[in-house]
C-alpha positions as CSV (number, residue, x, y, z in Angstrom):
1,X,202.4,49.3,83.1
2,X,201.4,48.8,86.6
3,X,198.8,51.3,87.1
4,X,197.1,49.9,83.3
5,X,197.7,46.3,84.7
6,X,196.0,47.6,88.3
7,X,193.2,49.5,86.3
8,X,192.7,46.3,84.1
9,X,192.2,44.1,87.4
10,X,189.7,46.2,88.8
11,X,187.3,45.7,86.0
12,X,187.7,42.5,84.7
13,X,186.7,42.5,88.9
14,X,183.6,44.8,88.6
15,X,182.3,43.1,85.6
16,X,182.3,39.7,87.0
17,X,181.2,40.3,90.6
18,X,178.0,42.2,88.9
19,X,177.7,39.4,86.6
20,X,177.8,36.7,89.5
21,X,175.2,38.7,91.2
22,X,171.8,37.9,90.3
23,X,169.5,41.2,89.9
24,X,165.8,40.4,91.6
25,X,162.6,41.1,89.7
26,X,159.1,41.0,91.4
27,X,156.1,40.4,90.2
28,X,152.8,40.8,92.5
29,X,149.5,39.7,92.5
30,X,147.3,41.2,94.3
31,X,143.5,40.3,95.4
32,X,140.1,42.2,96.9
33,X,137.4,40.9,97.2
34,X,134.6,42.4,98.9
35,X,131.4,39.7,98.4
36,X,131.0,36.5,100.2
37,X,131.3,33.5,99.0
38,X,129.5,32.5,96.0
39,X,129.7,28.6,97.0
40,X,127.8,27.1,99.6
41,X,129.9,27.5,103.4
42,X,129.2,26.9,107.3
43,X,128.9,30.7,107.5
44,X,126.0,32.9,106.5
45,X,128.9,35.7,105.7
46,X,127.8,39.5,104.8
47,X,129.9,41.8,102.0
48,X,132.7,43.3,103.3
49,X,133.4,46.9,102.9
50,X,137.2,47.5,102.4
51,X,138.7,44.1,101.1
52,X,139.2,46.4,97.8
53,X,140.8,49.8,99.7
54,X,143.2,47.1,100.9
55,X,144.0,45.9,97.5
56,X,144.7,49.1,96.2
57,X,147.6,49.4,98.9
58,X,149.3,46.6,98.5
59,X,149.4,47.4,94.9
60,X,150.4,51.1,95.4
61,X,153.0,49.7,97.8
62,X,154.1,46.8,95.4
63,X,154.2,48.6,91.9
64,X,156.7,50.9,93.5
65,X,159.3,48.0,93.2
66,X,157.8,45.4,91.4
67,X,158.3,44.6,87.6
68,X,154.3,44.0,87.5
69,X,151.8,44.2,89.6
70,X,148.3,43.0,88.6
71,X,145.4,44.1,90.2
72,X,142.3,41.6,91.0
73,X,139.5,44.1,92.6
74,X,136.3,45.4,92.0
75,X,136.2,48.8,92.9
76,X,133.7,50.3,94.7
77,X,132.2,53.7,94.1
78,X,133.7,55.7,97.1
79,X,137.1,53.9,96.0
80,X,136.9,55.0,92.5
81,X,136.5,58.4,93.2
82,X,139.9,58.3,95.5
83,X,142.1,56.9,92.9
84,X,140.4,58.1,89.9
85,X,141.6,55.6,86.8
86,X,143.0,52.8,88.7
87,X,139.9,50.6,87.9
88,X,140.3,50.5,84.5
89,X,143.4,48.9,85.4
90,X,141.8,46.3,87.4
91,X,140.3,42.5,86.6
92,X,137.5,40.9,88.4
93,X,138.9,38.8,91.4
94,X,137.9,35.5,89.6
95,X,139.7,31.7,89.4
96,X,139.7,32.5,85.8
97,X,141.6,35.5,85.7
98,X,144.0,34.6,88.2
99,X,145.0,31.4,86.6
100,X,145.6,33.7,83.3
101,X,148.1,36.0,85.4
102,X,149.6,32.9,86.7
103,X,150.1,31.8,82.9
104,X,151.5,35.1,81.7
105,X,154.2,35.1,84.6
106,X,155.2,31.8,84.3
107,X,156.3,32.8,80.9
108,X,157.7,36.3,81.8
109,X,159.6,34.5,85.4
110,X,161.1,31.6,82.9
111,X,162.8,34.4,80.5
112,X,164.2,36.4,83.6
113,X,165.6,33.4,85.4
114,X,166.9,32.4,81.3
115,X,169.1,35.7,81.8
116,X,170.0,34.8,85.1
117,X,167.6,36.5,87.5
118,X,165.4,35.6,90.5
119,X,162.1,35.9,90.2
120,X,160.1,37.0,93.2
121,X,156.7,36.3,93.6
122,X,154.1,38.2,95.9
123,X,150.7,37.0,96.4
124,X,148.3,39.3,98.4
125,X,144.4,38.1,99.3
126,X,142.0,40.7,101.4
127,X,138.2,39.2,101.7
128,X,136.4,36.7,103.0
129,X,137.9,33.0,104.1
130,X,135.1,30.3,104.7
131,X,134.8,26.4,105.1
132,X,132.7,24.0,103.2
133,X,130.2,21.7,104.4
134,X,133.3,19.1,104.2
135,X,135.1,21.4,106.8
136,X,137.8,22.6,103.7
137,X,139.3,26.1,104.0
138,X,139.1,28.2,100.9
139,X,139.7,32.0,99.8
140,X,136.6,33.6,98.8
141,X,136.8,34.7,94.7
142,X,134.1,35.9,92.6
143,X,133.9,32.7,90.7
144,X,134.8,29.8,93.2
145,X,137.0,29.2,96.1
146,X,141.1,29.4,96.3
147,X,141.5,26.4,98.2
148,X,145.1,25.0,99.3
149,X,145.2,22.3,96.4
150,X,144.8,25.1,94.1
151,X,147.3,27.6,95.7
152,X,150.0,25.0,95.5
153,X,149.2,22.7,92.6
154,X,147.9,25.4,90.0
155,X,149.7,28.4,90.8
156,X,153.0,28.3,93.5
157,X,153.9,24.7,91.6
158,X,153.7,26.7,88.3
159,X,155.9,29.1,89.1
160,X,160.1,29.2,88.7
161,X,160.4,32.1,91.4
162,X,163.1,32.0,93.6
163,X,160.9,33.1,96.8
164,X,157.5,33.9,97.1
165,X,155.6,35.9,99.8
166,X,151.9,35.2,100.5
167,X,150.4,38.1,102.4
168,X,147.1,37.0,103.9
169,X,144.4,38.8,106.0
170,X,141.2,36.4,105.9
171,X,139.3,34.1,107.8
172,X,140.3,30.1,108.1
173,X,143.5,31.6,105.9
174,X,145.5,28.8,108.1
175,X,143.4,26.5,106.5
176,X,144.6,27.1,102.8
177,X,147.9,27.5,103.6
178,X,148.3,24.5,105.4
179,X,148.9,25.7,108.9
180,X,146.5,23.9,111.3
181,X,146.4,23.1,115.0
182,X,144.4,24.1,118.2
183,X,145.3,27.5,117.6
184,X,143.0,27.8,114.3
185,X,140.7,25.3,115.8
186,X,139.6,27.4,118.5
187,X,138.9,30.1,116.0
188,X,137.0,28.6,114.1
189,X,134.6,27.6,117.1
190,X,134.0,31.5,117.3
191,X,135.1,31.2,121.0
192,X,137.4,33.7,122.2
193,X,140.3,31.8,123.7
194,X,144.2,32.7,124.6
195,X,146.9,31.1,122.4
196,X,149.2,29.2,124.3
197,X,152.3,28.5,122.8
198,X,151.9,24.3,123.0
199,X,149.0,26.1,120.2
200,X,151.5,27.7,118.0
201,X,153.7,24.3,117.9
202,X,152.1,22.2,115.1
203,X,150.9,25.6,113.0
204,X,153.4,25.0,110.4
205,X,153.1,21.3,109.8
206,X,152.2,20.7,106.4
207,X,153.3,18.1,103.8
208,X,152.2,21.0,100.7
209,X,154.0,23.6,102.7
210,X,157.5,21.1,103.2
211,X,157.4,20.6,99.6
212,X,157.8,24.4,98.9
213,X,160.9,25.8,100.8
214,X,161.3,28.8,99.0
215,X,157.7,30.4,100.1
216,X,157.0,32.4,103.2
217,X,153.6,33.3,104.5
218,X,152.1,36.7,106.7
219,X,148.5,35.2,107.7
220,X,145.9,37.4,109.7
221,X,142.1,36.3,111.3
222,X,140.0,37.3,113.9
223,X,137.3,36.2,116.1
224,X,134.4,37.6,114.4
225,X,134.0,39.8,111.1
226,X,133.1,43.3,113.2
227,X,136.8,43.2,114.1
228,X,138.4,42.5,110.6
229,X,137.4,45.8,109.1
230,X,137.9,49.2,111.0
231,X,136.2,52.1,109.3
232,X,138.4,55.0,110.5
233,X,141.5,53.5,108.9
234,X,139.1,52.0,105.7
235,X,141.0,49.0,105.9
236,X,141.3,45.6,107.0
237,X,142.9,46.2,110.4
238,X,146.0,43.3,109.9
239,X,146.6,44.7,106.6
240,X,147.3,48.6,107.8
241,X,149.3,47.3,110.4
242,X,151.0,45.3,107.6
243,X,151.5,47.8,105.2
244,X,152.3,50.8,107.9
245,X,155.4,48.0,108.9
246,X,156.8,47.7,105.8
247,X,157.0,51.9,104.8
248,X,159.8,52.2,107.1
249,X,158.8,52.1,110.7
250,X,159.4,48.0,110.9
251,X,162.9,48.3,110.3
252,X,163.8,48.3,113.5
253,X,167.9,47.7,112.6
254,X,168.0,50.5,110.4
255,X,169.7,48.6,107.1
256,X,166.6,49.5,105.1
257,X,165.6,45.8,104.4
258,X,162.5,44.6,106.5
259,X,162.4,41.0,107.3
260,X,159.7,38.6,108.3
261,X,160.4,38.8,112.4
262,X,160.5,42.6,112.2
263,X,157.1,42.9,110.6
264,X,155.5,40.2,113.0
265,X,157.3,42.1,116.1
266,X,155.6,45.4,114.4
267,X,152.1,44.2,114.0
268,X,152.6,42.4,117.5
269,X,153.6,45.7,119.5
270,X,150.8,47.6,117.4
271,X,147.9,45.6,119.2
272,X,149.6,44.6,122.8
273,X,147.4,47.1,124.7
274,X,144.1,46.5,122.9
275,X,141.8,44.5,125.4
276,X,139.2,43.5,123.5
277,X,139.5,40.1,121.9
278,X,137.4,41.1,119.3
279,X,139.7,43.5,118.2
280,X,142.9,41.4,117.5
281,X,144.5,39.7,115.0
282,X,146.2,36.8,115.6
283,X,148.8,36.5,113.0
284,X,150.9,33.5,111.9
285,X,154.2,34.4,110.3
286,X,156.7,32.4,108.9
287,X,159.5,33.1,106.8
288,X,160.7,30.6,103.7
289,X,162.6,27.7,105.3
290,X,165.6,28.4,102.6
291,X,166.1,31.4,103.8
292,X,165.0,33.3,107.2
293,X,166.7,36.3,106.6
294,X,165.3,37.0,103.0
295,X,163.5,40.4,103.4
296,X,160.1,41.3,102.4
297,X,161.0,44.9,100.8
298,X,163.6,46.5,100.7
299,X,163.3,50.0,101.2
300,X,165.8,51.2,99.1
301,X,164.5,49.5,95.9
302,X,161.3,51.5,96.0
303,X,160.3,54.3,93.1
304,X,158.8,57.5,93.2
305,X,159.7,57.9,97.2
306,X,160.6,60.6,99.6
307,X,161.4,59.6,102.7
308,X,160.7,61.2,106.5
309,X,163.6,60.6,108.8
310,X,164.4,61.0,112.9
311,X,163.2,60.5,116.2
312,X,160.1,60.1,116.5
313,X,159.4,58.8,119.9
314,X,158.5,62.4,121.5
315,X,155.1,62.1,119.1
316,X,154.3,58.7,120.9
317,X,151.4,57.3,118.6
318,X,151.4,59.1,115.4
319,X,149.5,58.2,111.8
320,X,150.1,59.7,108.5
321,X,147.4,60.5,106.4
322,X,147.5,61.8,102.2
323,X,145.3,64.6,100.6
324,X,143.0,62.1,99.6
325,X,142.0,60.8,102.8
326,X,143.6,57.7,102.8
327,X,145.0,56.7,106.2
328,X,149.0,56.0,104.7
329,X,150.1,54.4,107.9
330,X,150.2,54.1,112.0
331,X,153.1,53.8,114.0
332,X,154.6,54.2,117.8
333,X,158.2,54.3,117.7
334,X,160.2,53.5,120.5
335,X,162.5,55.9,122.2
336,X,166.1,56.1,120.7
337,X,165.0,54.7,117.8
338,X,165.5,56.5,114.5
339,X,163.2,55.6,111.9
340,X,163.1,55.8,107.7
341,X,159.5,56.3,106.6
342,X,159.1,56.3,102.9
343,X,156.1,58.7,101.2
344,X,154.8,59.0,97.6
345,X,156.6,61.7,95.6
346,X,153.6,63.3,94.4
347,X,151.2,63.6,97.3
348,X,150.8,66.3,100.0
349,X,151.0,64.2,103.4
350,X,149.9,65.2,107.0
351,X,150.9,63.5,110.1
352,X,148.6,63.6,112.9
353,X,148.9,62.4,116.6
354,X,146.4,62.0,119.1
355,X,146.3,65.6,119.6
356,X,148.1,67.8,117.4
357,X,148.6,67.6,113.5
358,X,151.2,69.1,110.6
359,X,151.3,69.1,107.1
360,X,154.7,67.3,106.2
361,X,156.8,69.5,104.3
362,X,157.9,69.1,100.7
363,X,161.6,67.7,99.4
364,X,163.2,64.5,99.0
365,X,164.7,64.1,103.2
366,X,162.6,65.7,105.5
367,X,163.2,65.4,109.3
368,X,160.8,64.6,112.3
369,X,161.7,68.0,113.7
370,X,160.4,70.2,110.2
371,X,157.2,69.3,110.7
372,X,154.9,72.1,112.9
373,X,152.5,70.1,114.7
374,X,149.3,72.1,116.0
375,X,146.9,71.0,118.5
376,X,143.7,69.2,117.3
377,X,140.4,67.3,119.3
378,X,139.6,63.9,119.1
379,X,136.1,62.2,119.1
380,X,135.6,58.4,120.2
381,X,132.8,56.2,119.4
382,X,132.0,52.7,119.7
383,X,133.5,50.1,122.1
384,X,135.3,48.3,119.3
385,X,136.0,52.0,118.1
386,X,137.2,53.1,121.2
387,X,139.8,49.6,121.9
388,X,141.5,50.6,118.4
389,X,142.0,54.3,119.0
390,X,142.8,54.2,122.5
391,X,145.1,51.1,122.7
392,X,146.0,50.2,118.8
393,X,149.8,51.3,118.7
394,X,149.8,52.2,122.4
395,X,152.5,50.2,122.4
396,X,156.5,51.6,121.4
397,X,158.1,49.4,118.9
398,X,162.0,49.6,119.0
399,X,164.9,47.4,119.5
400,X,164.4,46.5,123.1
401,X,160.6,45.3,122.2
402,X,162.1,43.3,118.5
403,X,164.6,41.8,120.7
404,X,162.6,40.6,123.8
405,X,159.8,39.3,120.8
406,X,162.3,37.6,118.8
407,X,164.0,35.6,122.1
408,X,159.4,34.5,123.1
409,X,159.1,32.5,119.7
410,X,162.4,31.5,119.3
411,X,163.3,33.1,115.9
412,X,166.4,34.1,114.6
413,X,166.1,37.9,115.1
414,X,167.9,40.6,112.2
415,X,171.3,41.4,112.9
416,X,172.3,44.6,114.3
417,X,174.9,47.2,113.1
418,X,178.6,46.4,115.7
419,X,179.8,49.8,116.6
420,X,182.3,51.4,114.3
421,X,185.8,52.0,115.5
422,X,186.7,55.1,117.1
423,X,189.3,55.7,114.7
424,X,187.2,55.4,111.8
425,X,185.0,58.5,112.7
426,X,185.3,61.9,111.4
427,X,185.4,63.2,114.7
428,X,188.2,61.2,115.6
429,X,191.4,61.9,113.6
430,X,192.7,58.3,112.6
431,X,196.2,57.4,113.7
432,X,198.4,56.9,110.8
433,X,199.4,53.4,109.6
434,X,202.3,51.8,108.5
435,X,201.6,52.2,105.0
436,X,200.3,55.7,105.4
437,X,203.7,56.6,107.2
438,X,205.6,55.0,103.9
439,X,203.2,56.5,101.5
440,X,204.2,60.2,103.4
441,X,207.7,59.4,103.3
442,X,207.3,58.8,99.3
443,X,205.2,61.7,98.6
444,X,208.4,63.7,100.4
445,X,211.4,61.8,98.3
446,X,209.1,62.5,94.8
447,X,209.1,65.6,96.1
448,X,212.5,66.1,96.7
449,X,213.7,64.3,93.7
450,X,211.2,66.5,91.4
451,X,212.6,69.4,92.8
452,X,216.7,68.0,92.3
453,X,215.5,67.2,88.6
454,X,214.3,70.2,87.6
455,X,217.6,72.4,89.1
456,X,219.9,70.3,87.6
457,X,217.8,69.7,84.7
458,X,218.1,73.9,84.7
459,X,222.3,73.5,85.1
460,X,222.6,71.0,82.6
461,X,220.8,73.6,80.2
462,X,222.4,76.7,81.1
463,X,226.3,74.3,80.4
464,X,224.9,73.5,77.1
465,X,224.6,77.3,76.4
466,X,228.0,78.2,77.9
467,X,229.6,75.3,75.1
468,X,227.7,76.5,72.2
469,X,229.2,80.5,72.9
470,X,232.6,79.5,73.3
471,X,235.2,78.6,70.6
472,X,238.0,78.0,72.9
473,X,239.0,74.6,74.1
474,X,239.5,74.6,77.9
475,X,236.3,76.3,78.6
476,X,234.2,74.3,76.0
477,X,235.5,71.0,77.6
478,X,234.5,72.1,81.2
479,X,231.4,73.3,79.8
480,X,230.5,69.6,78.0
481,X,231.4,67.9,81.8
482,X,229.2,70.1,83.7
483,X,226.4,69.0,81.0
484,X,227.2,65.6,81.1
485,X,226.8,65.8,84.9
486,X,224.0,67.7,85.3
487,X,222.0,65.8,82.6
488,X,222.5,62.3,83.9
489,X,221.9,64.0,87.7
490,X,218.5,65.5,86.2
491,X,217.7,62.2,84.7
492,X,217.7,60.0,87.8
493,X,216.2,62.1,89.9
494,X,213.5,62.6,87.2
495,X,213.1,59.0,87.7
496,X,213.3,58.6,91.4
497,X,210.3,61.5,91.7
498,X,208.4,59.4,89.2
499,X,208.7,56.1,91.0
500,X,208.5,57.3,94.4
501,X,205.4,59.5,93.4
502,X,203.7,56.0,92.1
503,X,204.6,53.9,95.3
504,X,202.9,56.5,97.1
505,X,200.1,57.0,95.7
506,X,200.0,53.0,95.4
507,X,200.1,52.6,99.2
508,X,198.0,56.0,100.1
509,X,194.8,54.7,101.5
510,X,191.7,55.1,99.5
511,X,189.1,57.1,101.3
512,X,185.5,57.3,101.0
513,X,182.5,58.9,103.0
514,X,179.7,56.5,104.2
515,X,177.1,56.5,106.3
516,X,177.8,53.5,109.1
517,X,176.5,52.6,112.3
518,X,176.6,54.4,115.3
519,X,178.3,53.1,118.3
520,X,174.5,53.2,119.6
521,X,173.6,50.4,117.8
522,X,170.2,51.4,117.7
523,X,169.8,52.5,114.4
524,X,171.5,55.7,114.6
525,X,173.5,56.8,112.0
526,X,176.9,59.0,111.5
527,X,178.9,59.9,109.1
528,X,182.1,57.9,109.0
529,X,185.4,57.3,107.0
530,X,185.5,53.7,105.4
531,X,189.4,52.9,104.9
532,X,190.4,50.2,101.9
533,X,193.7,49.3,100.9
């Protein structure tokens, strides 16, 4: 009755703590756009070559976790032929068809939050940010300009989500959010000029921005347009530094969920040795004011994944690239720093340093040590070239660096794993407790009493058989007493093996292998024993 009553607990327990949870769906949006603007602006701007490449990963990255991901990009030809069929998934990167995605999941977001889920929103733009003649910021569409009345009124108003992220990598993108200042300013003057941090101060004053406490913003620019695009990675530089953060190597605390301080440390370490002015994005981050610990991705979540696992600081600067050509990610990992790198199921990878390269192996866990790395050459080119290969994630990114960029803005950095109790670890036997000691003693009385039961259980048997052979009196009478005896002996010790077995096994600890942190604290993990009573 206790053990049903016990069982019954636990599940009327299960089923309401998973009902009280609320499950998360995403849904992304994400936007290329090569062209200039079609609208009159201050700048003569030129087409840009890899706003679309950039779209396409954010929406591989995204549709690996997201309930839908819609695709706003026109293609280009040398894109097409790498991801053959993805275009005829795409829309034109119009004000008309975003306002139609916008109207499809405000439906879709108000039915999941209906059965008690939180809609997450992500919001991606890669292209060309201008001003008008007026001096207002907009984002550069085929059709029109995104400007900051539309972003909030017409499509983050519109939407029931319970977070949105809005991932940014344009000119004068400060502008449409609503972060201004001297910093942005300055920028826009074309000069090349050092951010003070009296410059960062009034970045995030915003009446529009106030009003929405529930959306959190990643936005990239740099001085000049020969800086914003790199050919050798095909991307918008910001957004591979963005997108290499959050496949694993951002994580810098090792619980799989990458927060907004850990990405801006990332991208912030990635270019702290380039020289160049030209060459660096100056990035604005800043987390929803509801909640600055809600992550970005969580790593975990994501489909169709493999994931690459170790130290990796003996290969200093390191990028992986897929059979395709695509440039998958950069990273520098600091030293005692393990690292979780996710990598698309169905692709052959190859991870190159700055002079030696190995094909990653196949399977679902593969370690930094499987792969055989042979030595390659390396050509430079270009001073702009030449700043990002030779200084562009120079720089080790580890907890030491998150911790020392965390305390220079004043943010409120991830929390680390404490260091799990000797006594806890496989390798250290625990010491038995109280409860264990009684649970011991238990086991040893059931045992005792089973054993008592069954022998006199045996006696009481073999009595019965001497009364039923005899006919005389004396002997049948002894014979009935020894039964009588026996039996009621075999009885309660039947009982007592049965009760002491159940308190036993009621105060035995439960046991259970995890993986917890290391004493290290630095991400490492070991396998440990988790005790529950």
């Amino acid at each position: 009755m206790k053990v049903a009553l016990l069982t019954a607990l636990i599940v009327v327990t299960v089923l309401s703590s998973s009902s009280a949870k609320a499950e998360t769906v995403s849904y992304a949006i994400v936007i290329g756009n090569n062209q200039p603007p079609v609208e009159d602006a201050t700048e003569n701007l030129g087409p840009l070559r890899y706003a679309d490449d950039d779209a396409v990963r954010y929406h591989q990255l995204l549709s690996r976790f997201a309930t839908e991901t819609r695709l706003l990009a026109v293609l280009d030809a040398q894109t097409q032929r790498r991801y053959p069929g993805l275009a005829s998934a795409a829309a034109s990167p119009t004000l008309e068809n975003l306002r139609l995605v916008v109207a499809d999941y405000k439906k879709k977001m108000a039915a999941a939050k209906a059965r008690g889920e939180k809609p997450i929103l992500y919001l991606t733009f890669s292209g060309h940010g201008a001003l008008t003649k007026e001096g207002h910021a907009f984002l550069a569409l085929a059709d029109g300009g995104l400007s900051q009345e539309i972003l909030y009124d017409d499509i983050l108003a519109e939407l029931p989500t319970a977070y949105s992220h809005l991932l940014i990598d344009a000119c004068h993108a400060g502008g449409v959010v609503g972060v201004r200042g001297g910093f942005f300013d300055k920028e826009v003057e074309g000069k090349t000029a050092a951010v003070e941090e009296s410059d960062m101060l009034p970045l995030l004053q915003s009446r529009r921005i106030a009003r929405f406490p529930n959306v959190g913003f990643i936005l990239a620019t740099t001085v000049g347009q020969e800086a914003h695009e790199w050919s050798e990675i095909e991307s918008g530089v910001f957004t591979h530094e963005l997108i290499s953060g959050l496949l694993g190597p951002a994580d810098v605390n090792g619980d799989l969920k990458i927060e907004y301080t850990e990405v801006q440390a990332f991208v912030a370490s990635a270019n702290r040795n380039i020289k160049d002015p030209r060459a660096i994005p100056h990035v604005v981050a800043r987390p929803p004011a509801a909640n600055h610990g809600v992550p970005l991705v969580s790593l975990d979540s994501i489909r169709q994944a493999r994931m690459l696992k170790g130290d990796a600081a003996k290969l200093g600067h390191f990028y992986i690239e897929l059979d395709n050509g695509q440039r998958y990610l950069d990273a520098h990992v600091g030293e005692k720093t393990e690292v979780s790198i996710l990598l698309p199921s169905s692709r052959t990878t190859f991870l190159r340093t700055d002079t030696g390269e190995g094909k990653i192996p196949t399977g679902t866990l593969i370690a930094f040590n499987d792969i055989s790395i042979t030595t390659r050459s390396v050509a430079e080119r270009g001073s702009i070239a030449t700043s990002y290969r030779t200084a562009l994630f120079s720089s080790p990114y580890g907890k030491d660096y998150y911790q020392g960029f965390v305390d220079s803005i004043g943010a409120t950095g991830v929390r680390f794993p404490e260091p799990a109790p000797p006594e806890l670890r496989l390798d250290a036997a625990p010491s038995p407790s109280g409860h264990k000691k009684l649970s011991i003693g238990l086991f040893s009385v059931a045992g005792a009493s089973a054993l008592a039961s069954v022998t006199t259980g045996i006696l009481a048997y073999n009595a019965k058989q001497d009364f039923n052979d005899t006919d005389l009196q004396r002997p049948a009478h002894d014979a009935k007493e020894r039964y009588d005896r026996y039996r009621t002996i075999s009885i309660a010790t039947g009982v007592t093996a049965v009760a002491a077995g159940v308190a036993a096994w009621w105060l035995w600890p439960n046991s259970e292998t995890k993986i917890v942190p290391a004493t290290s604290g630095r991400g490492d993990y070991s396998l440990a024993v988790e005790v529950s009573w």
